[in-house]
N, C-alpha and C positions, 0 to 999 in steps of 0.2 A: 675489324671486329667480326668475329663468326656468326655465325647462324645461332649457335648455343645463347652466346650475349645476347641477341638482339629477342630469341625467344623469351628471356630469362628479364628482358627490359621492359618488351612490352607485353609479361605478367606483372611486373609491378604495376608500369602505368593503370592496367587495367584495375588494380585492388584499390588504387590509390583513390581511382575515378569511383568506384563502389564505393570507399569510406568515406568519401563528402559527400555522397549521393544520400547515404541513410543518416537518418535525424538522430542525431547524438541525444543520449539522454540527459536531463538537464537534472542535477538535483535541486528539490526544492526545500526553502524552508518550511516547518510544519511545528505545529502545539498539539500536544495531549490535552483533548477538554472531558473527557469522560470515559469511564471502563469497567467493567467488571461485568457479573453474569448476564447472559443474557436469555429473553425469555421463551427464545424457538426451543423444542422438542431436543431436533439434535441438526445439528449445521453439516450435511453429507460433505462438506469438502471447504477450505480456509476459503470463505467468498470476501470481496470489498465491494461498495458501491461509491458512487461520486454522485453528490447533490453540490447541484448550483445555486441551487432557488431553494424557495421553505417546499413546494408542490413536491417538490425532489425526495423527500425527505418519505414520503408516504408509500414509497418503495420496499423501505428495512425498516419501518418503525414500528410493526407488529412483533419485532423482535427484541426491541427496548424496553428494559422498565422504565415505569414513571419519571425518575431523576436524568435518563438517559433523552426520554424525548424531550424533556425542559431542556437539557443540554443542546439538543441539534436543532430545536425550534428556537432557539437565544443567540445564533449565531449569525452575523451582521453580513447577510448572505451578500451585500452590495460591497463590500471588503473581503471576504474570505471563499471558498470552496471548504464544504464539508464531505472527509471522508473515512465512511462506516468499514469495519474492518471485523468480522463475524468467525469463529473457530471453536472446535472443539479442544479447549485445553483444559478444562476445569482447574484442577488444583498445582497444574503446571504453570497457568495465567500469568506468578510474579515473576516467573523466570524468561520469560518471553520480553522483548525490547523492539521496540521500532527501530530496526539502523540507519532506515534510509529510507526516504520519500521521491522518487523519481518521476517526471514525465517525459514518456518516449512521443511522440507527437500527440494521437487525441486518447493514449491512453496513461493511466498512475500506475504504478509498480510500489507498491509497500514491499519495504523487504526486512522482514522479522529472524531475529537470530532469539535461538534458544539456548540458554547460558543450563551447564551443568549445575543441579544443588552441589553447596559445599561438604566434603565429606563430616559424616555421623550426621547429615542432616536430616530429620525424617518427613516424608513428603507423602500428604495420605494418594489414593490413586484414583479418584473420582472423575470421571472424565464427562463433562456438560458441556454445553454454548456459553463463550464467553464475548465479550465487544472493547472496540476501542474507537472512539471519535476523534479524530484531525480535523484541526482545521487549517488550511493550505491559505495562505491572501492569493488571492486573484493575478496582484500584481506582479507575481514570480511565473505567472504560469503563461506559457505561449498561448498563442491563440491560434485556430480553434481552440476552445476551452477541451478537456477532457471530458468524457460523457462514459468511460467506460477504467475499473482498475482492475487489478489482480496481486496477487498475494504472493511471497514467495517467503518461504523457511529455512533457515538454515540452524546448525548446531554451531555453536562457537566451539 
C-alpha cells in the first residue's frame, strides 16, 4: 500500500468519525393547529419560537390574534411542544407548506417550501405578518427538549 492509499484511508476514517460525532437530524412528526395573519407591524426576518410550557407562550403572543392565542393556550403542553412560526408573506401565505419539522439536538428547523401559483392565476401583492402553530408530541423529540428554532424557505 503507498503513501497515497494510506493518506486517502485515513481521510475517510477521519469523515467517518466526524459523521457519528454530529447529531443527525431527527424528523419529527407535527399538526398544523392554527394560522393565518398575524398582528406584529412587520416580522423583519421568517422567526419560529418553541413553547414547552403555557409561560412559554407569552414570548410570541403579542403577535396572535384572539383565535391564535386560544389555540396555543389549548394545547396539552404535558403531551405536545408548541411551535410558533411568524413571516412576512401576506397574500403569498396559501402557497407556503411546512415540508418538514426537524430537530437537530436542542434546536427545530421548520423547513417551509414555496410552491409557484398556477398559471392565469391572479395573486394580489400585499405583503403583512402571517403565523403558523405546530404542535410537535413531546414523545418524538430527544431530550434535551429544544428551547430554541429557526426557519428555512425554499421555492419548490
Amino acid at each position: 500500500m503507498g503513501r497515497g492509499h494510506l493518506n486517502r484511508a485515513a481521510a475517510l476514517a477521519i469523515v467517518a468519525i466526524l459523521a457519528a460525532a454530529a447529531p443527525a437530524a431527527a424528523a419529527l412528526r407535527w399538526r398544523l393547529v392554527a394560522g393565518g395573519p398575524a398582528l406584529a407591524s412587520s416580522v423583519a426576518t421568517t422567526t419560529a419560537y418553541v413553547a414547552l410550557a403555557r409561560p412559554a407562550v407569552r414570548e410570541f403572543a403579542a403577535q396572535l390574534p384572539k383565535p391564535g392565542i386560544a389555540k396555543a393556550r389549548s394545547v396539552d403542553f404535558a403531551r405536545d411542544a408548541l411551535v410558533a412560526v411568524f413571516g412576512e408573506f401576506g397574500c403569498r401565505d396559501g402557497l407556503i407548506d411546512v415540508r418538514a419539522v426537524e430537530q437537530q439536538g436542542t434546536l427545530i428547523t421548520v423547513d417551509l417550501v414555496e410552491h409557484t401559483p398556477k398559471p392565469a392565476t391572479v395573486m394580489c401583492m400585499a405583503v403583512y405578518p402571517t403565523y403558523r402553530l405546530l404542535t410537535v408530541p413531546k414523545a418524538t423529540l430527544s431530550k434535551p427538549y429544544p428551547l430554541r428554532a429557526k426557519v428555512t424557505l425554499a421555492r419548490a
